[in-house]
C-alpha beads as a LAMMPS data file, in Angstrom:
LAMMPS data file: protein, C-alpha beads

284 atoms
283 bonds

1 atom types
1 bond types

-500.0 500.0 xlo xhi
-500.0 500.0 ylo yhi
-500.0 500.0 zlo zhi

Masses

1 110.0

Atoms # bond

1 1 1 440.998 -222.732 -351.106
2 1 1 437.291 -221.809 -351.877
3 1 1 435.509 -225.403 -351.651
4 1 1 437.775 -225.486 -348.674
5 1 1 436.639 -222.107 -346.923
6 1 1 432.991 -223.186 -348.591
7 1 1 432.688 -226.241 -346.155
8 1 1 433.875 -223.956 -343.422
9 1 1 431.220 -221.316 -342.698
10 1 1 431.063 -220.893 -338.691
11 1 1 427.268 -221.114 -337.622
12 1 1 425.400 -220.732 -334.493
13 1 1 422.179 -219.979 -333.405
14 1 1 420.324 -219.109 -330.079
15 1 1 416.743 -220.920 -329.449
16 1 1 414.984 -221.042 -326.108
17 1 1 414.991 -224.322 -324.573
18 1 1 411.113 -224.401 -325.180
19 1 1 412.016 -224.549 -328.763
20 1 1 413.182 -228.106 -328.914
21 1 1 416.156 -227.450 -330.756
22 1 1 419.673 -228.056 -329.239
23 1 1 421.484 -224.471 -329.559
24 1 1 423.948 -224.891 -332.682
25 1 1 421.942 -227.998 -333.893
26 1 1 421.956 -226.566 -337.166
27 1 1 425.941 -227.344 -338.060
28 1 1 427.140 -229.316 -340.601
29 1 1 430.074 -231.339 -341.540
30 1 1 433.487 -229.376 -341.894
31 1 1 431.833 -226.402 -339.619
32 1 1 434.761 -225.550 -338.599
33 1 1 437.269 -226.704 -341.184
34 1 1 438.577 -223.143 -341.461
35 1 1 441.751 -221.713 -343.710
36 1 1 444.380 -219.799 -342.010
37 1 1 446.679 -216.869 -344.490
38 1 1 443.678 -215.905 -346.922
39 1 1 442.415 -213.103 -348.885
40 1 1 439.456 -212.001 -347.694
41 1 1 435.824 -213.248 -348.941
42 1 1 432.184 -213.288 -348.253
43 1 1 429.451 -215.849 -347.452
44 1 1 425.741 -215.881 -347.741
45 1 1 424.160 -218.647 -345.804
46 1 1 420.781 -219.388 -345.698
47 1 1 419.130 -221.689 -342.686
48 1 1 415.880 -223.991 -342.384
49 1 1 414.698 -226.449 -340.082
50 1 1 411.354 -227.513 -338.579
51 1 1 410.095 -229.331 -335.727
52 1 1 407.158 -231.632 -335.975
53 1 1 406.490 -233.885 -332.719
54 1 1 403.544 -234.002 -330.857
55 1 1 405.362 -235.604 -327.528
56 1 1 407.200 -234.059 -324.433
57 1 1 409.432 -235.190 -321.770
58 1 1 408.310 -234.308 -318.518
59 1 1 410.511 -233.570 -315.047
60 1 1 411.629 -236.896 -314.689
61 1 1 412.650 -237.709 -318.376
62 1 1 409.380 -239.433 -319.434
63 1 1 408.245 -239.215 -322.592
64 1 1 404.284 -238.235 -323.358
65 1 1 401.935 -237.680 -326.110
66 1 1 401.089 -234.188 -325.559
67 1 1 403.162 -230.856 -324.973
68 1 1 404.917 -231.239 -328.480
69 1 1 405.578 -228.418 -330.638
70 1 1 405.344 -227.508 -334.214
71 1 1 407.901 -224.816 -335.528
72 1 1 410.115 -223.849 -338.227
73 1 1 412.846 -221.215 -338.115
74 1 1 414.878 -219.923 -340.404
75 1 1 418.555 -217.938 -340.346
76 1 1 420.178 -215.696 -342.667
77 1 1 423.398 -214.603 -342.746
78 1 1 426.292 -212.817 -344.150
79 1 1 429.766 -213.454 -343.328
80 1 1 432.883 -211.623 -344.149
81 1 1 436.160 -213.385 -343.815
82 1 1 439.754 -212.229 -343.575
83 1 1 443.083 -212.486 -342.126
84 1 1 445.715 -210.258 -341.290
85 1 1 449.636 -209.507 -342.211
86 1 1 450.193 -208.614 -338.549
87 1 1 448.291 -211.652 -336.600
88 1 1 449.891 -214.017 -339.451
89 1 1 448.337 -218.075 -339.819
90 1 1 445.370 -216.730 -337.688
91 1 1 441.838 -216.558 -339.528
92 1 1 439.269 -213.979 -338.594
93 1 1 435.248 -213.559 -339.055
94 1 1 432.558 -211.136 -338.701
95 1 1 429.217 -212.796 -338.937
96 1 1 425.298 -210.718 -339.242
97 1 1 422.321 -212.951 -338.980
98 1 1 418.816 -212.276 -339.301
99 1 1 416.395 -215.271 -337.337
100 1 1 412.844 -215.864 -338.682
101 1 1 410.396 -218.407 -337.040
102 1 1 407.153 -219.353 -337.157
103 1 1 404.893 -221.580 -334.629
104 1 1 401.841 -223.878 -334.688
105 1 1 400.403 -225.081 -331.605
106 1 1 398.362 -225.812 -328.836
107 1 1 396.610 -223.195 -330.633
108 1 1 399.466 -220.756 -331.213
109 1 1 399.531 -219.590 -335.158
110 1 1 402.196 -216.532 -335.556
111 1 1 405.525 -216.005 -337.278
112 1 1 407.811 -213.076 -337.743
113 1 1 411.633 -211.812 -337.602
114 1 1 413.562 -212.898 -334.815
115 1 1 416.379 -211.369 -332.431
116 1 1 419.327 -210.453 -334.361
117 1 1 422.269 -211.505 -333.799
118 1 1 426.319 -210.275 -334.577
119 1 1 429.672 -211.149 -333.225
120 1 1 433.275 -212.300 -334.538
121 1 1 434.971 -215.529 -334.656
122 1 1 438.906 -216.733 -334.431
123 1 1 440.635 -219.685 -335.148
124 1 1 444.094 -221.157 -335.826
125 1 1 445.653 -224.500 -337.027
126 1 1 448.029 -226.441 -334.670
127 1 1 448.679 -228.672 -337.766
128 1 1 447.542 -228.893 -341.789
129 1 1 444.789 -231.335 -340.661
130 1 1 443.295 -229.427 -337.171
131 1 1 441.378 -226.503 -336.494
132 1 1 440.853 -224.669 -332.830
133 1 1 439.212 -221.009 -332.359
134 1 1 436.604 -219.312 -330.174
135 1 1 433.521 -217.408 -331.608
136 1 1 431.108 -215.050 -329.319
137 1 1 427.872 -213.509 -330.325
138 1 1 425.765 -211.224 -328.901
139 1 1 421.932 -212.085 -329.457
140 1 1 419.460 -208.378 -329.441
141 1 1 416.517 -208.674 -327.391
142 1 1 413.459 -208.021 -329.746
143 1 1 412.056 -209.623 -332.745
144 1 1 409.300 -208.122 -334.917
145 1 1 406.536 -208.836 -332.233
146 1 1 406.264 -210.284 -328.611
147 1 1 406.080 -213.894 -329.385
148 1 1 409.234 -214.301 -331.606
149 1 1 411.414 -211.894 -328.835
150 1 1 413.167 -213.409 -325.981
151 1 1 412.977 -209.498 -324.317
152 1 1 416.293 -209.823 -323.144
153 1 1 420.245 -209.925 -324.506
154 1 1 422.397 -213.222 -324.001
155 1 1 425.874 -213.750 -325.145
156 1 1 426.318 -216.932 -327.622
157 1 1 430.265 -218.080 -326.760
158 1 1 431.893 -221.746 -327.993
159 1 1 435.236 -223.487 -328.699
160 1 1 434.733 -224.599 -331.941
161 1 1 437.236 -227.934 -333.344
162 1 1 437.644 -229.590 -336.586
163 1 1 439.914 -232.655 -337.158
164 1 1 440.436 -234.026 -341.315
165 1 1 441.265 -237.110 -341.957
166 1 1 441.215 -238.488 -345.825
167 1 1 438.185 -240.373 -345.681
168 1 1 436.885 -238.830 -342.804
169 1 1 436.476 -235.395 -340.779
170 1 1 434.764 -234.898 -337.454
171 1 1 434.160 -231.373 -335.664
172 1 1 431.994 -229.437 -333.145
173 1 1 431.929 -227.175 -330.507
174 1 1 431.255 -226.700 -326.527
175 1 1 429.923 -223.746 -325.001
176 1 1 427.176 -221.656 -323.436
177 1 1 424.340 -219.125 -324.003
178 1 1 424.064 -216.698 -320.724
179 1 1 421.210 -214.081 -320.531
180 1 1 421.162 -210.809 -318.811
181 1 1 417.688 -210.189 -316.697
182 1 1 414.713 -210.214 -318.363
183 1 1 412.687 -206.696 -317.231
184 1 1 409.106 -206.325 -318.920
185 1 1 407.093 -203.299 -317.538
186 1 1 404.199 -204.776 -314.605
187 1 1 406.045 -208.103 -314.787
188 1 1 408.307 -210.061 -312.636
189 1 1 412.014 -209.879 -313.051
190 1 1 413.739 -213.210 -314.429
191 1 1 417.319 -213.960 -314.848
192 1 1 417.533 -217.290 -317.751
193 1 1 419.272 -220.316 -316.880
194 1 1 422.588 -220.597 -318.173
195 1 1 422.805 -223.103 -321.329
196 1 1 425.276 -225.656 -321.946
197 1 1 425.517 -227.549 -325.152
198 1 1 427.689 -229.385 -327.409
199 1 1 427.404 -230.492 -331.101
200 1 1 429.663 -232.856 -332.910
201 1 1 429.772 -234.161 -336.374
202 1 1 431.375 -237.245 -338.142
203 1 1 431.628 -237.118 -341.825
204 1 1 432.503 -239.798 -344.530
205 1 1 434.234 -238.311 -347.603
206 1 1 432.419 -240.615 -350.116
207 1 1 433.120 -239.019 -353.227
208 1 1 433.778 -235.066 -354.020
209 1 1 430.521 -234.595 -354.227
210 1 1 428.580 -236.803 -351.684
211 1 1 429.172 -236.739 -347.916
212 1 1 427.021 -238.594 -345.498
213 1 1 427.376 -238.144 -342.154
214 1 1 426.162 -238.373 -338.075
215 1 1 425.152 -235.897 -335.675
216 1 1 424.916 -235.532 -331.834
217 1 1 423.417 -232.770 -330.002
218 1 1 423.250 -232.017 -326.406
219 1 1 421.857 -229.186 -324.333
220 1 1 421.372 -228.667 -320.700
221 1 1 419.833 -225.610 -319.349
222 1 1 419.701 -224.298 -315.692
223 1 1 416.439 -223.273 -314.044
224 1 1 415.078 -219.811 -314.502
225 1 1 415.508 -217.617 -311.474
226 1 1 412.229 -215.190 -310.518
227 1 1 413.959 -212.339 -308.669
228 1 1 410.888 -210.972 -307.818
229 1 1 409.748 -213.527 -306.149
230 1 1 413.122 -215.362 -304.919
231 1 1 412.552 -218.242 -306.258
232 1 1 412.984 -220.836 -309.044
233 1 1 410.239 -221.563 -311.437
234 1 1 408.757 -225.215 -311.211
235 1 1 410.354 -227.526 -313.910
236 1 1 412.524 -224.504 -315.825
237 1 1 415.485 -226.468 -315.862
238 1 1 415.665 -228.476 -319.002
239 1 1 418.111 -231.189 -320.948
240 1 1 417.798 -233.060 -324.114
241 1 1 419.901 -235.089 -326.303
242 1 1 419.487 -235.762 -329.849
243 1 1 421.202 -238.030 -332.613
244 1 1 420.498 -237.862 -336.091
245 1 1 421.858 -238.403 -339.931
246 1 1 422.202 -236.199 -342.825
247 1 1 423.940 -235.508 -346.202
248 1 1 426.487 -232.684 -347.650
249 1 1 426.488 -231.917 -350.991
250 1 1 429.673 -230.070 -352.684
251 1 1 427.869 -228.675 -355.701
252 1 1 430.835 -226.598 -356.743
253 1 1 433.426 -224.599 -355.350
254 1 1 431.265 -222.092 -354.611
255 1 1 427.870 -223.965 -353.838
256 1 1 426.760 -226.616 -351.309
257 1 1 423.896 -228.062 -350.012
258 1 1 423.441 -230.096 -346.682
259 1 1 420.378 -232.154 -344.948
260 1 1 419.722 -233.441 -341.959
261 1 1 417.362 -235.224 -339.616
262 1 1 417.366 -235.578 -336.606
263 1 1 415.173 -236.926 -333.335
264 1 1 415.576 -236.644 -329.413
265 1 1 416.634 -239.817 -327.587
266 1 1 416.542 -238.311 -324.183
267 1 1 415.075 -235.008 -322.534
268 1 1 413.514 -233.427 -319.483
269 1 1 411.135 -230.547 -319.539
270 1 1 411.119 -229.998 -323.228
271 1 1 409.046 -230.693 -326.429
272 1 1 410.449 -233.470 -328.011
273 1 1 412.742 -233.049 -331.593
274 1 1 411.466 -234.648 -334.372
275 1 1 413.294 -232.342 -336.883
276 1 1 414.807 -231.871 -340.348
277 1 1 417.493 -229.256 -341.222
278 1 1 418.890 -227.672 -344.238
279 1 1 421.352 -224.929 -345.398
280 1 1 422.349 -223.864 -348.230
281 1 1 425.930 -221.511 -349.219
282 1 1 427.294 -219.387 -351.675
283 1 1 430.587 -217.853 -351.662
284 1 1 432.340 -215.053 -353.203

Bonds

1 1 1 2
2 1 2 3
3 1 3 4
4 1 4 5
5 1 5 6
6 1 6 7
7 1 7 8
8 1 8 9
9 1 9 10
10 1 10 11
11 1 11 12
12 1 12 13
13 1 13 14
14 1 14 15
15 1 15 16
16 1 16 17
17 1 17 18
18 1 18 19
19 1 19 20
20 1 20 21
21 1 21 22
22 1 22 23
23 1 23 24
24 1 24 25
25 1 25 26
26 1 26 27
27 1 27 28
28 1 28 29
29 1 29 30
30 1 30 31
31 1 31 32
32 1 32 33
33 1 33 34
34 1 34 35
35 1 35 36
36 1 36 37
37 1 37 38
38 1 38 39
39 1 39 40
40 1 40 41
41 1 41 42
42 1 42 43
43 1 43 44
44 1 44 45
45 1 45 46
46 1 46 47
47 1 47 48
48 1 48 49
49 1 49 50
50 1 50 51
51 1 51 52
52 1 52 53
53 1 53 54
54 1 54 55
55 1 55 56
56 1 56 57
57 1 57 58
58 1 58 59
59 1 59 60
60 1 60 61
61 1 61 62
62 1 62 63
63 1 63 64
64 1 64 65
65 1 65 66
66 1 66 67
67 1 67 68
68 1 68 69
69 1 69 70
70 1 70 71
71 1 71 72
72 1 72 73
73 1 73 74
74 1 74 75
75 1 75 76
76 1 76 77
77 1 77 78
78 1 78 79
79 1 79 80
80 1 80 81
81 1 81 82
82 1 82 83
83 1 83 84
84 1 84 85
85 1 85 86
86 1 86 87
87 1 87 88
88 1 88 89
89 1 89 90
90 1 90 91
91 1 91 92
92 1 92 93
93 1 93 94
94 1 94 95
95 1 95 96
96 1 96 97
97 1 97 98
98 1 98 99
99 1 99 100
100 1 100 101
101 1 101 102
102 1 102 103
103 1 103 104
104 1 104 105
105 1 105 106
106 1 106 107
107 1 107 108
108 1 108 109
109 1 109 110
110 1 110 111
111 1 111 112
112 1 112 113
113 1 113 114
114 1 114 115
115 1 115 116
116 1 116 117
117 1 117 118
118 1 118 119
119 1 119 120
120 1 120 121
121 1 121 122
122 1 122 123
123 1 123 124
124 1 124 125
125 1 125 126
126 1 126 127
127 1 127 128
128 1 128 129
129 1 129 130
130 1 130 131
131 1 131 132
132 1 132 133
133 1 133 134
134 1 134 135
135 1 135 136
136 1 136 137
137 1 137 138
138 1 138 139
139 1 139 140
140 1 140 141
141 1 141 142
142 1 142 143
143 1 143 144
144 1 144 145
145 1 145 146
146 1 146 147
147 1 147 148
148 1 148 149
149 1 149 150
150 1 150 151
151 1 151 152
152 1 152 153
153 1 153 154
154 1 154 155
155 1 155 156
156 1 156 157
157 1 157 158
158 1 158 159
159 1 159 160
160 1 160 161
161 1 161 162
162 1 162 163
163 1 163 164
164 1 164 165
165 1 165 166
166 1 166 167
167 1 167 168
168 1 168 169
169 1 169 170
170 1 170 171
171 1 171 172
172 1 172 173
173 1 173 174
174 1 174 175
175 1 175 176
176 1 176 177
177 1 177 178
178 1 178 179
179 1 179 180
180 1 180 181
181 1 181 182
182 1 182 183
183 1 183 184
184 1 184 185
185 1 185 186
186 1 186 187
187 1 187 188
188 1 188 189
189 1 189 190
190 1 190 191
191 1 191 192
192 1 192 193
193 1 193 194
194 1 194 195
195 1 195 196
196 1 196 197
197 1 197 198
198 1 198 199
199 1 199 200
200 1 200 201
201 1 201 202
202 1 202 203
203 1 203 204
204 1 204 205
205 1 205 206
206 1 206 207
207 1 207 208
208 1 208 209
209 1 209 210
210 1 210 211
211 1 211 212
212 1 212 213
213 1 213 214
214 1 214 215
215 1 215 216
216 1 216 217
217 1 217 218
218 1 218 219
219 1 219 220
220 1 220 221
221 1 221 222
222 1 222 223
223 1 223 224
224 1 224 225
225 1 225 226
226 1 226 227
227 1 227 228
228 1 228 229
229 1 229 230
230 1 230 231
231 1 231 232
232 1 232 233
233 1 233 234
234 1 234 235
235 1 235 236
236 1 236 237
237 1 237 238
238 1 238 239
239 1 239 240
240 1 240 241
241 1 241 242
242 1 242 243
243 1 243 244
244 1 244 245
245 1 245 246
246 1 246 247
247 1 247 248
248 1 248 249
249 1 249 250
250 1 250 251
251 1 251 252
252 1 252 253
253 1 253 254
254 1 254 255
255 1 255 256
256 1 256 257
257 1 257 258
258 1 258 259
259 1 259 260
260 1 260 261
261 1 261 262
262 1 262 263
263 1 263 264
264 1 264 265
265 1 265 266
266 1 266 267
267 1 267 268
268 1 268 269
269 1 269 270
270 1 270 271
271 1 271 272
272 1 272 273
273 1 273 274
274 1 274 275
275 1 275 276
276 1 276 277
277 1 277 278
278 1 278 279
279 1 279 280
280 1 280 281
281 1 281 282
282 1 282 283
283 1 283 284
């Protein structure tokens, strides 16, 4: 049951559309390949990826050699796990993550701690090869200084999936990030588009150890509303879609190790990806 809870850590992550980075891009293979009727443990997870494009898509989806970004970000987290007597073959989790970023560009140089960000997760298996819960999040509003806060809260919520087959698993989730108004003293007022994304994952069970696997990322994110002004703001709506390839390694029951790349293929009003991803878990 622990490499099987080990491949199953549930992960999420909030990042402003001007981030290029799909929200959730960072899941792996067997996400969500969670155990039902277990004694409880603990996961540390650590997250990494960058971003390193120096192209944009513009209002009407074309792609241009300027606008790109250069970022990397970083997630750490602690999860307990548990289930209980009374709500039996149903699995529970409580999840605390600390977000770290940095930037380089267009003459930006800065990095910091991020928003923090805590919630629970629930799941349940219609069979011994399927997986189907819900997990919600609450995201704070402040980082360590202006430039890595988002100055307002937003609520992280998904159906998460997860489907094994011998040689094969594939996963993801569907959901949506919504913001509550962003208030900063002299400013306008804004309320943040509502995101939607989705992130799925096919897997080939190669050996024990070695699991290659594809990745598909999509994000679409509604237009930011000044209520000050009563108004839209030009070109704040935003999509982009992303495909990408990676590896999982099972180090041991209690270790593993996963990779990924990954680059956009279509997008509107957003810094291109051109990104790599990595994560590493223990359990206990």
């Amino acid at each position: 049951m622990l490499r099987y809870a080990l491949m199953s850590v549930v992960i999420f992550g909030a990042r402003s559309a001007r981030a290029a980075d799909v929200t959730l891009g960072i899941i792996g293979p067997h996400e969500y390949d969670l155990p039902v009727d277990f004694k409880p443990f603990n996961v540390l997870v650590q997250y990494g990826d960058g971003n390193a494009a120096g192209s944009s898509y513009n209002s009407d989806g074309q792609r241009h050699a300027n606008g790109g970004s250069h970022t990397w970000a970083g997630m750490t987290k602690y999860v307990h796990f548990r289930s209980f007597a009374a709500i039996p073959h149903v699995g529970f989790a409580f999840e605390l993550i600390q977000t770290e970023s940095y930037s380089l560009a267009n003459g930006t140089n800065y990095g910091g701690l991020g928003p923090t960000i805590v919630g629970p997760a629930a799941w349940f298996k219609p069979n011994r090869h399927s997986t189907f819960g819900i997990q919600t999040f609450m995201q704070t509003a402040v980082g360590t200084r202006d430039a890595t806060s988002p100055n307002y809260w937003s609520n992280i919520s998904s159906f998460i999936f997860d489907y094994e087959w011998k040689h094969f698993s594939f996963d993801g989730d569907a959901g949506t990030v919504a913001g509550a108004a962003k208030h900063q003293k002299g400013q306008h007022s804004y309320n943040p588009g509502v995101v939607f994304y989705t992130n799925l994952r096919f897997s080939w069970k190669a050996t024990h150890l070695f699991e290659p696997f594809l990745a598909l990322d999509c994000q679409n994110v509604k237009g930011t509303y000044d209520n000050t002004a009563r108004q839209y703001l030009d070109d704040s709506n935003s999509r982009e879609i992303t495909l990408g390839a990676g590896v999982m390694f099972n180090i041991s029951q209690h270790l593993s190790f996963t990779t990924r790349y990954s680059h956009s293929v279509d997008g509107r009003n957003v810094p291109e990806s051109n990104a790599y991803y990595v994560k590493f878990v223990y359990l206990w």
